[in-house]
N, C-alpha and C positions, 0 to 999 in steps of 0.2 A: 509097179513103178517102171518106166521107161529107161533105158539105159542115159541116155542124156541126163535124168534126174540124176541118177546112184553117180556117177562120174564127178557132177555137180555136188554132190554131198560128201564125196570122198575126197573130194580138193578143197571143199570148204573146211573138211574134218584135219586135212592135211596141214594147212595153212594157218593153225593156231600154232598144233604144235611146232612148224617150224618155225616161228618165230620167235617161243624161247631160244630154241638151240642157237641162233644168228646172233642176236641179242646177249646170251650168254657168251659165244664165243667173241665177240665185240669185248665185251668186259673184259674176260680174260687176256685179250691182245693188249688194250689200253692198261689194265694192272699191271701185267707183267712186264709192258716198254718201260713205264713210268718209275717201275719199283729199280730197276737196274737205274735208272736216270738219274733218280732220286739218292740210290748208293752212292753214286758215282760221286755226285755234287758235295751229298757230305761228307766222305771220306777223300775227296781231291782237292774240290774247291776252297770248302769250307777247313778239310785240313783237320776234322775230326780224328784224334787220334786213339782212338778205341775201337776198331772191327768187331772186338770180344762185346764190348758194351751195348752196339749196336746190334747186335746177336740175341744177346740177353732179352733187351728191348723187346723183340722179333718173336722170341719162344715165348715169353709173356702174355705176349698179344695173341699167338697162336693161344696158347691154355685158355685163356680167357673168353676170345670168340666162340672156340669150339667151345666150352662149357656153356656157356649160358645157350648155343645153338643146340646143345644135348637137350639142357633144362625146357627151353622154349619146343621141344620138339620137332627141330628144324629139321638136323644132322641125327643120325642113329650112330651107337658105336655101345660095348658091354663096359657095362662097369667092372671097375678091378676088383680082380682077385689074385692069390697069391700064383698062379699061372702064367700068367703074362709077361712078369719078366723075364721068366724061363724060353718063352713063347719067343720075346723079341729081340733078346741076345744075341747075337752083339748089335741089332738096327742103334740103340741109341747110341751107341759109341760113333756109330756111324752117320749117323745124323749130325752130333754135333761137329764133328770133322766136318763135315762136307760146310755145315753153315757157315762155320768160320775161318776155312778157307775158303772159299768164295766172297766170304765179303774184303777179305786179306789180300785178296789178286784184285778184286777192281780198284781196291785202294793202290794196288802197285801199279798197273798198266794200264793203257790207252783203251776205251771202250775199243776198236778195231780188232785191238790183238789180242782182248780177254775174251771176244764172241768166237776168233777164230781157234785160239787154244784149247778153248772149252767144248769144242767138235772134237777135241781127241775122247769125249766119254763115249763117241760112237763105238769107234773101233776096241776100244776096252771092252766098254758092254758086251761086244757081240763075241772078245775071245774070251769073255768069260761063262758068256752062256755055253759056248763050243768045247769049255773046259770042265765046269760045273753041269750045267743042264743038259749035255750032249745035245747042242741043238746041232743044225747045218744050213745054210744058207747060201742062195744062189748067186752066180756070177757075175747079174748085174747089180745087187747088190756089194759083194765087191769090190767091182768096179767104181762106184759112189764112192764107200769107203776109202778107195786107194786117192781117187783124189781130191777127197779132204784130207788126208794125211799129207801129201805131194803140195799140196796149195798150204796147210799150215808148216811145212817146213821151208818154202818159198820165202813167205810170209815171216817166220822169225829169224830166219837166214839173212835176212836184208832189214830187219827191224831194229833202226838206229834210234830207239829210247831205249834198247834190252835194260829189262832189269831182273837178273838173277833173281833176285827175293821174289820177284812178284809170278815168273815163272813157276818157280818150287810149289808156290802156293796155289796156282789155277793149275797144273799139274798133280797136285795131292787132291785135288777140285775133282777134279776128273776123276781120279782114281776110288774114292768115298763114292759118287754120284752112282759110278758104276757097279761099284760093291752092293750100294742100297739097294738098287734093280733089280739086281741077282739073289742077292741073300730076301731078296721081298718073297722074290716067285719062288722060290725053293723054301724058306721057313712061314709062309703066312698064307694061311687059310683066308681067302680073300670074303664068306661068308661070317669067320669067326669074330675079327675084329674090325675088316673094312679101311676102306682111306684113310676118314677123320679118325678110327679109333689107333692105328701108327702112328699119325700124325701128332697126337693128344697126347699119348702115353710118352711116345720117343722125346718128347718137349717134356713133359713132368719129369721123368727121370735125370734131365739131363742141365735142367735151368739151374737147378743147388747147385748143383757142382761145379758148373761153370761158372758163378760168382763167387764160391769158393777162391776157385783158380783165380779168378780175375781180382778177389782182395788182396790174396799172398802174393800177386805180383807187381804190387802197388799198379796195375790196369786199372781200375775198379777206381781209385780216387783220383788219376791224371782227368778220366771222364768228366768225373763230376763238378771238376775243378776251371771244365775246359770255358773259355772266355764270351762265347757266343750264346749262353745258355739264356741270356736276356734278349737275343734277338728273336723274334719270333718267327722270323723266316725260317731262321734253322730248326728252332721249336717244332713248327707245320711241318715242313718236311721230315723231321726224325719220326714224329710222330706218325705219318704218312707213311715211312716207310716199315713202319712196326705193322701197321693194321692193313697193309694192301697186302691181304692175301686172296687168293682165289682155284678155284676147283674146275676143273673141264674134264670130259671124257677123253681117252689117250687119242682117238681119233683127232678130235680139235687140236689139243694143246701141236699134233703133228703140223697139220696145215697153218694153224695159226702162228706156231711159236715157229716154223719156220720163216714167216713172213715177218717176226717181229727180230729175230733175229739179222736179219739181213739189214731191217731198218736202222737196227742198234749197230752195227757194222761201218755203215755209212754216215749216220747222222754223230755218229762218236767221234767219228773226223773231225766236229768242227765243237765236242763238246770236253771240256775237263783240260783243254792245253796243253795235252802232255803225247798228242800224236804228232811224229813228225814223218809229213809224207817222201814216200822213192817211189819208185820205176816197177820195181822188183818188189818191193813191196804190195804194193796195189794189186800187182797181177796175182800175187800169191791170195790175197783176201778175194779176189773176184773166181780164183779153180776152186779153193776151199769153200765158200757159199755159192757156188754151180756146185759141186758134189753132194753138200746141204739140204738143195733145192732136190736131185734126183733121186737121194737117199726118202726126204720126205715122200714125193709122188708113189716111187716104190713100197715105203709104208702104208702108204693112204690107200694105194689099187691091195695092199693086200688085206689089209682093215676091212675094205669094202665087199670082203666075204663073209659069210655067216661067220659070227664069233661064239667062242662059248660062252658059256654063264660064269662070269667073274671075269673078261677078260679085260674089262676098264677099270678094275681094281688096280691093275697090276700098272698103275699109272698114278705111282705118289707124287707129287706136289717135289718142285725146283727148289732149292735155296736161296728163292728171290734176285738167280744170275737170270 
């Protein structure tokens, strides 16, 4: 075989595979804008007043896809035994936090100011790996971090909708997000259980009890009771926003979800009516997504070295922020 053939067959052989990966992270981009859009609308627009119910919804969906994807042989993950809940203590506590404040903050604040405040799980994450994992990390890194911090305090400094409540809630956002990361890669054996099987279990344990919660606090019937459940637009979209889940290598979800970040940043401006623009403001969302942008690249050039075996485990799945 001529070298011209082998080059030929190696870029032929090249060129399948990458066109799931593009393909998939396409998906992933379009699920993941749409599902935050989607939030937004029914919890702003529409005025849906359940975040918890809408959760509920969401971990449902999750059980369910991932089951039948076990059953159909899609997804791999072990079947339970009495281990596992010992295994994943405390993720589910942690889990259902993080979902349901997340969806509690974009119900409070402006898409703008919930993409920018939700860049504080950077610098969380990373003092907590430095506290927990003794990691250490380099100066341009840093650097990034210092200004998304410096761009989100700009940014809520001159943020004339502030809403306390909705603060407290993408702040406890951050704070769960960050936990989950850490407490993943320090208690979970990325062979033993895997993505979907976090995923799967942290939802089973944790859907009873939050409709629990949600009957004892008459939550649970305001839902059901709510006036739009004959409209089917809002139908589609709740619906929509229970089942758009989706899965990418940590790799993607970096490059991608920083691009869709940015676009939920900007296009938020003009979605949900509850941004109102300043001066100061702007400038603060434009250092804080520049820091975004170089924290990513710097993730993505370090990615782009040999990795070990499990390291796109240690990349669970967002809160649908």
């Amino acid at each position: 075989m001529s070298a011209e053939q082998a080059v030929g067959e190696a870029a032929g052989c090249a060129a399948p595979s990458a066109l799931p990966r593009v393909l998939s992270a396409l998906f992933y981009g379009t699920c993941s804008f749409f599902i935050v859009l989607v939030n937004k609308t029914l919890l702003s627009s529409y005025s849906f007043p359940s975040p918890v119910f809408l959760g509920i919804g969401q971990m449902a969906a999750t059980i369910l896809i991932l089951y039948v994807s076990k059953i159909n042989k899609i997804v791999h993950f072990p079947d339970f035994d009495k281990s596992i809940p010992l295994k994943l203590f405390p993720l589910p506590l942690i889990y259902v936090g993080n979902h349901i404040s997340g969806l509690s903050s974009t119900s409070k604040l402006s898409l703008p100011m919930f993409t920018v405040l939700r860049k504080f799980t950077i610098p969380l994450t990373l003092l907590l790996e430095i506290i927990i994992l003794g990691k250490r990390y380099p100066l341009s890194i840093v650097v990034s971090v210092f200004a998304i911090i410096l761009g989100a305090f700009i940014a809520a400094g001159s943020d004339l909708s502030f809403n306390l409540e909705g603060y407290t809630f993408v702040l406890l956002n951050d704070i769960f997000t960050a936990a989950n990361g850490v407490y993943t890669k320090q208690k979970i054996d990325p062979k033993e259980l895997g993505k979907y099987g976090v995923l799967f279990y942290n939802a089973c344990f944790m859907v009873i009890p939050t409709v629990i919660i949600s009957f004892s606090t008459g939550d649970f019937q305001q839902a059901t009771h709510f006036q739009h459940w004959t409209n089917f637009l809002f139908v589609f979209q709740f619906i929509l926003s229970c089942f758009l889940g989706h899965y990418n290598s940590a790799l993607t979800t970096t490059v991608v979800g920083a691009i869709k970040n940015i676009s939920i940043a900007y296009i938020g401006m003009l979605i949900g009516g509850d941004y109102i623009f300043s001066m100061l403001n702007f400038i603060g969302l434009n250092i804080c997504m520049a820091g975004g942008l170089r924290y990513s690249f710097l993730t993505l050039r370090g990615n782009s070295k040999p990795t070990q075996p499990g390291d796109e485990e240690n990349a669970l799945s967002e809160s649908n922020s």
